[in-house]
C-alpha positions as CSV (number, residue, x, y, z in Angstrom):
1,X,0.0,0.0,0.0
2,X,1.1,3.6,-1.0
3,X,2.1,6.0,1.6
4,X,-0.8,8.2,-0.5
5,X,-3.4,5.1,0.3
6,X,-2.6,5.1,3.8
7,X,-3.1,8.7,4.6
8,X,-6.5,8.3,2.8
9,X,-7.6,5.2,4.4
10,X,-6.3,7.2,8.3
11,X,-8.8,10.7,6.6
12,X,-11.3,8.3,5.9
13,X,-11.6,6.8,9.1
14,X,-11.4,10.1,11.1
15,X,-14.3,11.9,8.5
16,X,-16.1,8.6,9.3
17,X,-15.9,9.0,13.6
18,X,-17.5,12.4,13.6
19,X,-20.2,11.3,11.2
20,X,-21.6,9.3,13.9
21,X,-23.1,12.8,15.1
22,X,-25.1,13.6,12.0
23,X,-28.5,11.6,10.7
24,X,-30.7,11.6,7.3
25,X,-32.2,11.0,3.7
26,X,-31.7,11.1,0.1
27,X,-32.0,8.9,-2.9
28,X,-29.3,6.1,-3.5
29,X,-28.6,7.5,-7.1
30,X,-27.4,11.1,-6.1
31,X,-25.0,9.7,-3.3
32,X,-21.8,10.1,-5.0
33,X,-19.9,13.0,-7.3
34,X,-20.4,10.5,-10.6
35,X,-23.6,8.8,-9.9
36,X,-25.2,12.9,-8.9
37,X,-23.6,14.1,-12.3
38,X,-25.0,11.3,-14.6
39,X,-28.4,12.0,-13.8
40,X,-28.0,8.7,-11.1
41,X,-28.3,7.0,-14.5
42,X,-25.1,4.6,-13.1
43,X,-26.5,0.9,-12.8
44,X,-25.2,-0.8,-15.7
45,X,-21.8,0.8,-15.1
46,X,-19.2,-0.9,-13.8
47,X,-17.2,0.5,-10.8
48,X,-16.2,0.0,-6.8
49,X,-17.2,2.3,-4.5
50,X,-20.4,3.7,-6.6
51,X,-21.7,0.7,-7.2
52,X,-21.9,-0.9,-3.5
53,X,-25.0,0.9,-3.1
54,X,-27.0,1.1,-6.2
55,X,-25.9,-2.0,-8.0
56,X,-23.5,-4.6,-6.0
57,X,-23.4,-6.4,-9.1
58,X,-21.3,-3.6,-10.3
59,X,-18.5,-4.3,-8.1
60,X,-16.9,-6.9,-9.9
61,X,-15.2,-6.1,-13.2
62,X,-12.8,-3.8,-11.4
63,X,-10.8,-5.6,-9.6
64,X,-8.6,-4.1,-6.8
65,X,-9.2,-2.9,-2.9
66,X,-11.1,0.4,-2.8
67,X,-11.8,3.1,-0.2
68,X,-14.2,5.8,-0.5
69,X,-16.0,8.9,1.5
70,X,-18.9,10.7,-0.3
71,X,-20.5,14.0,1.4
72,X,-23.8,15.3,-0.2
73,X,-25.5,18.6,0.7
74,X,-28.0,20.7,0.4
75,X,-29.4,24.2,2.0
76,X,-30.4,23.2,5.6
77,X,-31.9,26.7,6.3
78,X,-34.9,25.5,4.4
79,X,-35.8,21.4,3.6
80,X,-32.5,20.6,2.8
81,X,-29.9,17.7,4.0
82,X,-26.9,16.3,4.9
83,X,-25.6,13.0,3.9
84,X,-22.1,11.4,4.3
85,X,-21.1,7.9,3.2
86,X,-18.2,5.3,3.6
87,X,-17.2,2.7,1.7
88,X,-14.7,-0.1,1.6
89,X,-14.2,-2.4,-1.6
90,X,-12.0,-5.8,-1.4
91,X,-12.1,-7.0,-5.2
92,X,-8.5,-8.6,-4.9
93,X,-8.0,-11.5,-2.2
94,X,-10.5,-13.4,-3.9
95,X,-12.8,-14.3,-6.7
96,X,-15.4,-12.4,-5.3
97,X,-16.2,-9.0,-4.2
98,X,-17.4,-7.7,-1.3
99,X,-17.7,-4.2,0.2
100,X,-19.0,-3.0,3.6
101,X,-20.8,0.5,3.6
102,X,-21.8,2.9,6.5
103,X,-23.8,6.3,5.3
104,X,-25.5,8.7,7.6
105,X,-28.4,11.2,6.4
106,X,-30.0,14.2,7.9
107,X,-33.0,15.9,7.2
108,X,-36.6,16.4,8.8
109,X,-35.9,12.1,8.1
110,X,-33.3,10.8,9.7
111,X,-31.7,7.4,8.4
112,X,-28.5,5.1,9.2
113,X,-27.9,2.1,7.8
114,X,-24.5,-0.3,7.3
115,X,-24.5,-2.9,4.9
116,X,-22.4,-5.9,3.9
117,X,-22.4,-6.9,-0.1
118,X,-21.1,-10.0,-2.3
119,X,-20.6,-10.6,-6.1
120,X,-19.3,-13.0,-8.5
121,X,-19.5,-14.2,-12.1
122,X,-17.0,-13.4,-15.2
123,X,-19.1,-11.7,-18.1
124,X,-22.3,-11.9,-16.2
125,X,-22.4,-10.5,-12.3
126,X,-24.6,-11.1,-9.8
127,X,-24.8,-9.4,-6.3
128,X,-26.3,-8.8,-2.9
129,X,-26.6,-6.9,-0.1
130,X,-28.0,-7.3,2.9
131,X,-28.4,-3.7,5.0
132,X,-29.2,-3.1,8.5
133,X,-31.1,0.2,8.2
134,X,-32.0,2.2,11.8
135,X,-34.6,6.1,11.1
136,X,-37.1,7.2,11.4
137,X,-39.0,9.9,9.1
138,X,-40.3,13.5,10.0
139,X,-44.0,13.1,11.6
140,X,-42.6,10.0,13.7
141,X,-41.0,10.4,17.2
142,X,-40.1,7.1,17.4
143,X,-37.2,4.9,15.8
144,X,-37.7,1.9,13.5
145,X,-35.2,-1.0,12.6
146,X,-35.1,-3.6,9.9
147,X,-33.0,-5.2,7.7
148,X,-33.5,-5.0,4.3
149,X,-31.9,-6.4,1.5
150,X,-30.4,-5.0,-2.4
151,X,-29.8,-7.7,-5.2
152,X,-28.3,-6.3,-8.9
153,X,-27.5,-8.6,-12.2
154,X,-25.0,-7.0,-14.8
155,X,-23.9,-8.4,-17.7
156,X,-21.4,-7.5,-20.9
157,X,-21.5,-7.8,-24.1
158,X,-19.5,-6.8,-26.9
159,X,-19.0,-3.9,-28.1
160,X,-19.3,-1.9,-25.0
161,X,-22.2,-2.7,-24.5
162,X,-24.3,-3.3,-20.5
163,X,-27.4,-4.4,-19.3
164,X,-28.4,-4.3,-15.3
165,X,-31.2,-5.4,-13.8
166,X,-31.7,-4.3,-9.2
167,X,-34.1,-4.6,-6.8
168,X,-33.5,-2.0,-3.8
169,X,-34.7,-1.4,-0.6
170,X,-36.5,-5.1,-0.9
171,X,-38.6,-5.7,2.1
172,X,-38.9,-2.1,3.3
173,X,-42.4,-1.9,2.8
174,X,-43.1,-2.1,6.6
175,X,-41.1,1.2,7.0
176,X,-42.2,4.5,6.9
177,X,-39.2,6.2,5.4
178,X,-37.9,3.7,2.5
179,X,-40.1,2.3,-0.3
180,X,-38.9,-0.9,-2.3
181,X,-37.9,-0.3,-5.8
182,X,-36.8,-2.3,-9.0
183,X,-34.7,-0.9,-11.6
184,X,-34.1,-1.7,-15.6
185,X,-30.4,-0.1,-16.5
186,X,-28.2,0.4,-20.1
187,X,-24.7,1.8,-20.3
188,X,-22.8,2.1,-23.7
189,X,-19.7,3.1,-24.8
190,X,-19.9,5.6,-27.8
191,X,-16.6,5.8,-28.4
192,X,-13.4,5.2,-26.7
193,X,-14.4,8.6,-24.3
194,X,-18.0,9.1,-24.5
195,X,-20.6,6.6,-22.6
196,X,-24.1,6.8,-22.6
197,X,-25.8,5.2,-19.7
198,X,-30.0,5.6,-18.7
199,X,-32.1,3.7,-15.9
200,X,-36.0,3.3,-15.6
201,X,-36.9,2.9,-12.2
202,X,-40.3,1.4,-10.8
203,X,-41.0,2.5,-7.5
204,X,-43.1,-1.2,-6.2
205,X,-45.1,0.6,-3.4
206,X,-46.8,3.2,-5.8
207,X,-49.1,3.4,-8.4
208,X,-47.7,2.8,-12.0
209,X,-48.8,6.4,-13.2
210,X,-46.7,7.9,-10.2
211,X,-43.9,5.6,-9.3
212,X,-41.8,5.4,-12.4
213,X,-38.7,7.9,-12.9
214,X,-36.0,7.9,-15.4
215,X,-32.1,8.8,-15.6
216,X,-30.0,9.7,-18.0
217,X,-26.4,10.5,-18.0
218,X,-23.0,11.4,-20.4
219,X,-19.7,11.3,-19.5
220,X,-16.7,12.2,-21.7
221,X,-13.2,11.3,-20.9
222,X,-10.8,13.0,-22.7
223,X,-7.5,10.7,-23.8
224,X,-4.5,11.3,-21.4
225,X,-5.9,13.9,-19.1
226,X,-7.4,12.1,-16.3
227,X,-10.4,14.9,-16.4
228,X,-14.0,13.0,-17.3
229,X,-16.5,15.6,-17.6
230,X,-20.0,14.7,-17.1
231,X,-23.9,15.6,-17.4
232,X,-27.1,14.2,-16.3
233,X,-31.0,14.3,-16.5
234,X,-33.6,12.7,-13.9
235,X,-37.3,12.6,-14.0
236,X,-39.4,11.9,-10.2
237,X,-42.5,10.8,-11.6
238,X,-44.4,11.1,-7.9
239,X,-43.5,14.7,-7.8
240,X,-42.9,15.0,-11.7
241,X,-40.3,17.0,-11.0
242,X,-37.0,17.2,-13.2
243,X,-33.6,17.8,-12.3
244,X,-30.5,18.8,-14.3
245,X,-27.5,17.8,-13.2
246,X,-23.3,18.5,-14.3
247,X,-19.6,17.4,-12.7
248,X,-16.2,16.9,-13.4
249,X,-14.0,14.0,-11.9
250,X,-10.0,13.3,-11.8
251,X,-7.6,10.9,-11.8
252,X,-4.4,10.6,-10.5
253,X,-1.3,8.2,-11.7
254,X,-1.4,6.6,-8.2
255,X,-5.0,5.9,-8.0
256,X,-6.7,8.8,-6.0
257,X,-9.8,9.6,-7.8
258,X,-11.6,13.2,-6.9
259,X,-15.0,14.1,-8.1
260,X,-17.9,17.0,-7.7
261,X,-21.0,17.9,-9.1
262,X,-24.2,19.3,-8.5
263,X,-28.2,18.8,-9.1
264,X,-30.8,21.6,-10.2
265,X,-34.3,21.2,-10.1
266,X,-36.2,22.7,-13.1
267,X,-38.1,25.0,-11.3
268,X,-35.9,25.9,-9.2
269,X,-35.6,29.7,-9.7
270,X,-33.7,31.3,-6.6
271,X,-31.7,27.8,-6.8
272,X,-32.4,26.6,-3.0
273,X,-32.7,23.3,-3.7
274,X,-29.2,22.4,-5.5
275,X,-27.8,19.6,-4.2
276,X,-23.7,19.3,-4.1
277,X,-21.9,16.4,-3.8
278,X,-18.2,15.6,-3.0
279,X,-16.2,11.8,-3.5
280,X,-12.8,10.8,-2.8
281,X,-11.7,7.4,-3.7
282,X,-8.2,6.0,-3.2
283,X,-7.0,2.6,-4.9
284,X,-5.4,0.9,-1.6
């Protein structure tokens, strides 16, 4: 391990210790700098620390040990939130991976949850997690606990071409603050530095008419530079809302990966409501 890897891993424990102080909510897809800048359109793309979360399918064709913090904000003088997340990725000391996750979210909701995922398979992955989630949301004085459980398939085919299929959130119905959801994703590689990636998402505890949103997301990669530059689109179908999102990431020669972006809602005029979100990554 890099002398570079070992100060992040010692930063990422000490941001993770003083988390324990803040609480929260936000949706899966915006909780990272790449997966907030594509729209949250990230599913069917292969990565580490992004995909622990959203698709732990994800975590395999990169193989390696990963560490990762995410902060995501928004305006708490009015509705907004606070989120932080930690993540640890071990895709090298065996034919599978696994990653363990902690994240910690504030708002009027409160919600913590720590989860333990797995995944295997060569050109088509498969992967679980199982989550022990502790909240409670804004009209509730009282705490609720259960443990719910994530499940993702991704598979590649020439070309450049990915499919991913998730369920989220599975068995959270009995909670007042999570709703189970299922999830169709496509990523493709345009060239050798553009991808295009979109997800349709079907939210199981609502009506068709109102539970179905969509995400799509562009990423460009110039050759040699390290830069990608990215931009993303997301439709809320309960609140048919729409939200416009943009961010830049960079690599490093020795693995440290830093990225930002930020979310606007269309009708967002005074811009109160843009979310920001920060992610540090470090190839230990």
């Amino acid at each position: 391990m890099s002398k570079q890897s070992k100060l992040f891993l010692y930063g990422l424990l000490a941001l993770a210790i003083p988390s324990l102080a803040a609480a929260g909510q936000s949706y899966a897809e915006q909780f990272n700098a790449r997966s907030l800048a594509l729209g949250g359109a990230i599913r069917a793309i292969p990565a580490s620390v992004m995909a622990a979360r959203v698709n732990p399918a994800a975590l395999c064709p990169i193989r390696g040990f990963f560490g990762g913090v995410s902060y995501e904000g928004q305006d708490r003088s009015g509705d907004g939130f606070d989120a932080l997340q930690v993540t640890l990725v071990d895709n090298q000391t065996s034919a599978f991976a696994g990653a363990i996750q902690y994240s910690r979210r504030a708002s009027a909701d409160q919600i913590e949850d720590i989860s333990v995922s797995l995944a295997g398979g060569k050109t088509n992955f498969f992967g679980a997690s199982l989550r022990y989630i502790h909240g409670r949301d804004a009209s509730s004085a009282s705490w609720e606990s259960a443990v719910v459980g994530d499940i993702g398939i991704l598979a590649e085919r020439p070309g450049g071409l990915r499919f991913a299929v998730t369920g989220q959130d599975l068995f959270a119905s009995k909670l007042d603050f999570l709703e189970p959801r299922a999830a169709l994703g496509v990523s493709y590689n345009l060239s050798s530095v553009w991808m295009l990636s979109a997800d349709f998402v079907r939210n199981l505890d609502r009506a068709i008419e109102d539970g179905q949103d969509l995400h799509i997301g562009l990423e460009w990669s110039p050759r040699g530079s390290g830069f990608a530059f990215r931009a993303g689109y997301m439709y809320e179908g309960l609140s048919e809302e729409r939200f416009y999102s943009a961010g830049i990431g960079w690599t490093n020669a020795d693995g440290l990966v830093f990225g930002y972006a930020f979310q606007v809602p269309e009708d967002d005029r005074d811009r109160e409501k843009i979310i920001h979100a920060f992610s540090v990554q470090a190839a230990l």
